[in-house]
DRENDO-1510 file (C-alpha; in Angstrom, 1 decimal, always signed):
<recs>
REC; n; res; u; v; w
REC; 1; UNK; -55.3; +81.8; +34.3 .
REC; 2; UNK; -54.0; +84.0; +36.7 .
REC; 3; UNK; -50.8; +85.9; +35.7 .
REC; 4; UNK; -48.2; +86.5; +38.4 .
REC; 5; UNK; -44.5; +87.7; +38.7 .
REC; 6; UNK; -43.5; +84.9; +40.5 .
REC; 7; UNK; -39.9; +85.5; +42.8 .
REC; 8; UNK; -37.9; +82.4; +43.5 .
REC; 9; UNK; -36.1; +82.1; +47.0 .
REC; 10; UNK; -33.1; +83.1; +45.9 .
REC; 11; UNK; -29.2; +83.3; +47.0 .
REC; 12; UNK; -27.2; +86.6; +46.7 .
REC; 13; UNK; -25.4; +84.8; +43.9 .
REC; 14; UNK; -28.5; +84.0; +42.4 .
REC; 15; UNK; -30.0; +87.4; +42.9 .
REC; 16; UNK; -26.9; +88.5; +41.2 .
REC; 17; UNK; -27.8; +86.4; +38.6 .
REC; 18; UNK; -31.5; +87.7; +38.3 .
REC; 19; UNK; -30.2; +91.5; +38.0 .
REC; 20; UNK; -28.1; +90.2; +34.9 .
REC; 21; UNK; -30.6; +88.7; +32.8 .
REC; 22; UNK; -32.8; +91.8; +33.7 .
REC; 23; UNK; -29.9; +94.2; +32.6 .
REC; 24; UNK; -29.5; +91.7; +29.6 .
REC; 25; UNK; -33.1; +92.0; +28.9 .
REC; 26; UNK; -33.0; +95.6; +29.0 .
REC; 27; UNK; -30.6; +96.1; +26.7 .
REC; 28; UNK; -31.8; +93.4; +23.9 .
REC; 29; UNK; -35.3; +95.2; +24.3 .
REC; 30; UNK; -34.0; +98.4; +23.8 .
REC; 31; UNK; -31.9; +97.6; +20.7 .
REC; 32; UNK; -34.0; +94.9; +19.0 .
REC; 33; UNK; -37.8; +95.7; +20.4 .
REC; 34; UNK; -39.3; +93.5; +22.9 .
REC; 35; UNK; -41.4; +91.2; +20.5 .
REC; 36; UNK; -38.0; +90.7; +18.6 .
REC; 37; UNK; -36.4; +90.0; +21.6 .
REC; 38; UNK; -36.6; +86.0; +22.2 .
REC; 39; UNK; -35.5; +84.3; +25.9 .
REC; 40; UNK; -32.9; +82.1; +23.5 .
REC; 41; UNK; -31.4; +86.0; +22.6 .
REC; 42; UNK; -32.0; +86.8; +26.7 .
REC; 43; UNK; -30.1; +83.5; +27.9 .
REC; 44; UNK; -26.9; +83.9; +25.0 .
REC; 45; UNK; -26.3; +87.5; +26.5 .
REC; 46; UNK; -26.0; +85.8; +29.7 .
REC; 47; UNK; -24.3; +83.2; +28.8 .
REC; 48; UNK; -26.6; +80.8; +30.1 .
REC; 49; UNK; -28.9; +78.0; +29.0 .
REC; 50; UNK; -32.3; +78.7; +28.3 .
REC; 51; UNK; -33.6; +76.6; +30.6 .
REC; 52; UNK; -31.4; +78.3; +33.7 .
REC; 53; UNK; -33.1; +81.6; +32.7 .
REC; 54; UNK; -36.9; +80.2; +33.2 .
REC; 55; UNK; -35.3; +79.4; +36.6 .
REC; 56; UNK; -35.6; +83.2; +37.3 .
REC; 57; UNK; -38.1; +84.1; +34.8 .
REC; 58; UNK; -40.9; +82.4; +33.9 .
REC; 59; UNK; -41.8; +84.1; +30.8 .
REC; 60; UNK; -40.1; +87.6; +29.2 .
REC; 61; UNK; -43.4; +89.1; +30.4 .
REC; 62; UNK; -42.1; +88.8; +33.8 .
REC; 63; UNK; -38.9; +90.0; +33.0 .
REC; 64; UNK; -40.7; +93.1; +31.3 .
REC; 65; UNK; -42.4; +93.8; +34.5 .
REC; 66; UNK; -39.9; +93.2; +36.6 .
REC; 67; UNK; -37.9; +96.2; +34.8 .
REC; 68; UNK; -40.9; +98.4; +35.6 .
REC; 69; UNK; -41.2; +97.5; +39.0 .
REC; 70; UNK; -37.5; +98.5; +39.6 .
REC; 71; UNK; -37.8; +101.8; +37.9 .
REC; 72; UNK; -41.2; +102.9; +39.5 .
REC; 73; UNK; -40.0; +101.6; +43.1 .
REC; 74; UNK; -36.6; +103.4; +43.4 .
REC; 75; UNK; -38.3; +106.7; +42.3 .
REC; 76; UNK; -41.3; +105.7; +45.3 .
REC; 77; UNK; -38.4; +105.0; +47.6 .
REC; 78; UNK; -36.4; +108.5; +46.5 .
REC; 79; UNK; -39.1; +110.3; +47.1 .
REC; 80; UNK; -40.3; +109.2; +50.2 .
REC; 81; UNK; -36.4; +109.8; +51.5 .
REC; 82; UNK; -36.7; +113.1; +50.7 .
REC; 83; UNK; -40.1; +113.9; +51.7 .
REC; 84; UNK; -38.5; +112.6; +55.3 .
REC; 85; UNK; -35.2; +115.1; +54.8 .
REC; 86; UNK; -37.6; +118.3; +54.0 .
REC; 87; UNK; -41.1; +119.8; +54.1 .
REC; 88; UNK; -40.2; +122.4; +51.6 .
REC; 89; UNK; -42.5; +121.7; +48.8 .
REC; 90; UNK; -40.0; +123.6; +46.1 .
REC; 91; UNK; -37.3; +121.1; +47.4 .
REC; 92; UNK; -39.2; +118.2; +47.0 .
REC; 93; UNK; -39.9; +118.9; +43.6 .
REC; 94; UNK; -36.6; +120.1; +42.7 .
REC; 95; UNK; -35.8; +116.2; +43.7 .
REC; 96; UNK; -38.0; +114.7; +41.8 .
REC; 97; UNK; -36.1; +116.5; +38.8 .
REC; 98; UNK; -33.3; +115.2; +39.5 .
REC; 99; UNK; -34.3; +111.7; +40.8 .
REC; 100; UNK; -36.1; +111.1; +37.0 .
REC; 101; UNK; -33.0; +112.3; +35.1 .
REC; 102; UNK; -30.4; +110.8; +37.4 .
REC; 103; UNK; -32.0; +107.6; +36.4 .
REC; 104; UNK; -32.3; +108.5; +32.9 .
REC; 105; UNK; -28.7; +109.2; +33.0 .
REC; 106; UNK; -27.9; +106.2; +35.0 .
REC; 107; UNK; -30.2; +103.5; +32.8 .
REC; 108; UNK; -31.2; +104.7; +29.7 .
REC; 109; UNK; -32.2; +101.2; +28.3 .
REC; 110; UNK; -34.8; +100.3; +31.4 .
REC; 111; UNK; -36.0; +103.8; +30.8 .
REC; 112; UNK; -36.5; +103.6; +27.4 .
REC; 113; UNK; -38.3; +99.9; +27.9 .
REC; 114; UNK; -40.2; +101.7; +30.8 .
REC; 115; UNK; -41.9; +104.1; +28.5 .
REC; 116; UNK; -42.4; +102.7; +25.3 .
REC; 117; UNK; -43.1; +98.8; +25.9 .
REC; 118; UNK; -45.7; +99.5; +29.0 .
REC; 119; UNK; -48.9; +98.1; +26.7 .
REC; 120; UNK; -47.0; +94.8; +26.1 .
REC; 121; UNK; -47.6; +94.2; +29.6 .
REC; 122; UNK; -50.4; +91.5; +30.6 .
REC; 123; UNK; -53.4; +93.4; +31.7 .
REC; 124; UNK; -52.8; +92.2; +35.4 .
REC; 125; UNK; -49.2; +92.8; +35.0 .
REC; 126; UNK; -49.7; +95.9; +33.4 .
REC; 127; UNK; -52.6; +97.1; +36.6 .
REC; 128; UNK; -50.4; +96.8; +39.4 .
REC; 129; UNK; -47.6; +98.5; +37.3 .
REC; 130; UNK; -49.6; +101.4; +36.4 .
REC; 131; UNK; -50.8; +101.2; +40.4 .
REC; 132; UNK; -47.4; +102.5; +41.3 .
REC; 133; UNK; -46.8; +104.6; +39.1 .
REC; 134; UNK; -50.3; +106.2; +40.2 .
REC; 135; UNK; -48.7; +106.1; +43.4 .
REC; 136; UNK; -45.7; +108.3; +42.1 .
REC; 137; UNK; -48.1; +110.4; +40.5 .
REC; 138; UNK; -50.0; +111.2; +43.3 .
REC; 139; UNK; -47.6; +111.9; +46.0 .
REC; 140; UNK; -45.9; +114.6; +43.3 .
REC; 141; UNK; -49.6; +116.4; +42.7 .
REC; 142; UNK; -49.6; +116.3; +46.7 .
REC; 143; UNK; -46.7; +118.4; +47.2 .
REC; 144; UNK; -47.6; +120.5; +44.5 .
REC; 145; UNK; -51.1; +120.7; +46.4 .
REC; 146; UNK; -49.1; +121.6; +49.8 .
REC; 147; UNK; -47.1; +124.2; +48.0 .
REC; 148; UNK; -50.1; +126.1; +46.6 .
REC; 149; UNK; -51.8; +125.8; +50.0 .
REC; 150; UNK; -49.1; +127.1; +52.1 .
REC; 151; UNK; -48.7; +130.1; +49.0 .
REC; 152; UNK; -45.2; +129.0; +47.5 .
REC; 153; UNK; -46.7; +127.9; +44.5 .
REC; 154; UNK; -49.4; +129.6; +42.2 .
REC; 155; UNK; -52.9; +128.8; +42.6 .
REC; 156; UNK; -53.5; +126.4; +39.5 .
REC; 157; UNK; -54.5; +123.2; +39.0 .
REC; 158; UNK; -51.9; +120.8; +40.8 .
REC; 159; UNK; -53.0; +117.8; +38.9 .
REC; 160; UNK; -52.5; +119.5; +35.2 .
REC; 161; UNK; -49.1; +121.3; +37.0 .
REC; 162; UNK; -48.2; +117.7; +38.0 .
REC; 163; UNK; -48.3; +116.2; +34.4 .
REC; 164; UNK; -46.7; +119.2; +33.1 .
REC; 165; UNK; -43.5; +118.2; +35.6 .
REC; 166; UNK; -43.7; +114.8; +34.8 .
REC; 167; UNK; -43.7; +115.6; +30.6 .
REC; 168; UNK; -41.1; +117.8; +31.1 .
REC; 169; UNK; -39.1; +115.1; +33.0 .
REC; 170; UNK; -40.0; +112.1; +31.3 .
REC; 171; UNK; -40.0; +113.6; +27.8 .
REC; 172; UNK; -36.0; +113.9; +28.2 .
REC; 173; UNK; -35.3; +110.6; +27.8 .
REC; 174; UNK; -35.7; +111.4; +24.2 .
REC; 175; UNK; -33.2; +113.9; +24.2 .
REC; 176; UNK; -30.6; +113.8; +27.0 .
REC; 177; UNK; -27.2; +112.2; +26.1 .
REC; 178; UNK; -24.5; +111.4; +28.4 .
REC; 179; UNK; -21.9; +113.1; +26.2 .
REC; 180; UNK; -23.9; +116.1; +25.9 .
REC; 181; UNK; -23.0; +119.5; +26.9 .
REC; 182; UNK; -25.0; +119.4; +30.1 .
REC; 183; UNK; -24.8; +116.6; +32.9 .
REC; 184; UNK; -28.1; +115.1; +34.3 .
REC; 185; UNK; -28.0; +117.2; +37.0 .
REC; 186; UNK; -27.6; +120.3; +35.3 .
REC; 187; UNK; -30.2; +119.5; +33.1 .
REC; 188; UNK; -32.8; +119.0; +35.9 .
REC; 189; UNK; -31.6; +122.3; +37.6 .
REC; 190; UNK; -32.8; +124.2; +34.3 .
REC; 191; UNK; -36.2; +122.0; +34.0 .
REC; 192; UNK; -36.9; +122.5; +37.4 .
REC; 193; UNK; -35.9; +126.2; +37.0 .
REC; 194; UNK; -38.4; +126.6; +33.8 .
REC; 195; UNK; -41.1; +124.8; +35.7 .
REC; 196; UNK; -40.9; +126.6; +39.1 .
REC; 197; UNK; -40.6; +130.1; +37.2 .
REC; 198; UNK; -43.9; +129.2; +35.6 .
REC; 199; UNK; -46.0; +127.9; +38.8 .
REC; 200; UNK; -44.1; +130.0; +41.7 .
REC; 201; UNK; -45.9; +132.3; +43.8 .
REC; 202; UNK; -44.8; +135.4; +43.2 .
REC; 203; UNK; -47.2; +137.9; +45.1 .
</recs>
């Protein structure tokens, strides 16, 4: 049987709705683990009948993957706004620091869900989301590949310099707090500053 993530017609009330059993969600799957997380638990954090929830959400799979299609299409979105606002490679990768930890700042629970309950995905669910995030993948190595070919960036691998960005970015959710000493912007100012020291042309 074909697995789909099936999106009612919906009003803006009802969309409403949608984003608070996916916040919900978030949340109880952060704390308690997804498989520990039951759509009785979902709908009581909502305050809504269980039944009203498989109005939006057929099964907490799709609920899973709708928190990963959220996550991976604002970053796709972010970046594609400012690829439009500047060629400068550098620049472009200096917002993709910040676009990863202003949403690791922003939603640490849908980040933390992002990363760690990916395999609990269904396979087809779990294809198209790793699609996108292909798609992130790739238009990052590009610009890194456009930096080293108009000189600004060393001539290294981009693919390996684009997964040492993206560990160095994603890696934080591990560690960044809110309360911490440095915001999330000043903390993707020094990452990007330790990875553009390394992979800057300097001749």
């Amino acid at each position: 049987m074909m697995i789909t993530n099936r999106r009612p017609e919906l009003t803006s009330a009802g969309e409403q709705r949608r984003g608070e059993i996916v916040e919900a969600a978030a949340q109880l799957f952060n704390r308690l683990g997804y498989h520990a997380t039951s759509m009785a638990a979902i709908a009581e954090e909502v305050s809504m009948a269980k039944g009203a929830v498989y109005h939006y959400f057929q099964a907490k799979h799709e609920i899973l993957s709708e928190i990963h299609r959220i996550w991976i299409e604002e970053l796709i979105e972010r970046f594609q706004v400012n690829q439009a606002r500047t060629d400068d490679a550098v620049e472009i990768i200096r917002s993709v620091f910040h676009d990863v930890l202003r949403l690791i700042d922003e939603r640490p629970a849908h980040v933390r869900v992002f990363f760690e309950f990916f395999r609990e995905l269904p396979p087809e669910l779990r294809a198209h989301a790793r699609s996108r995030r292909d798609l992130y993948e790739a238009l990052v190595e590009n610009t890194i590949r456009r930096g080293i070919d108009t000189g600004v960036l060393r001539e290294m691998n981009p693919r390996t310099q684009a997964f040492a960005l993206f560990g160095m970015c994603n890696w934080s959710y591990q560690w960044y707090r809110r309360d911490g000493e440095f915001d999330s912007r000043e903390i993707a100012d020094m990452l990007f500053t330790i990875f553009t020291d390394g992979v800057r042309n300097r001749a």
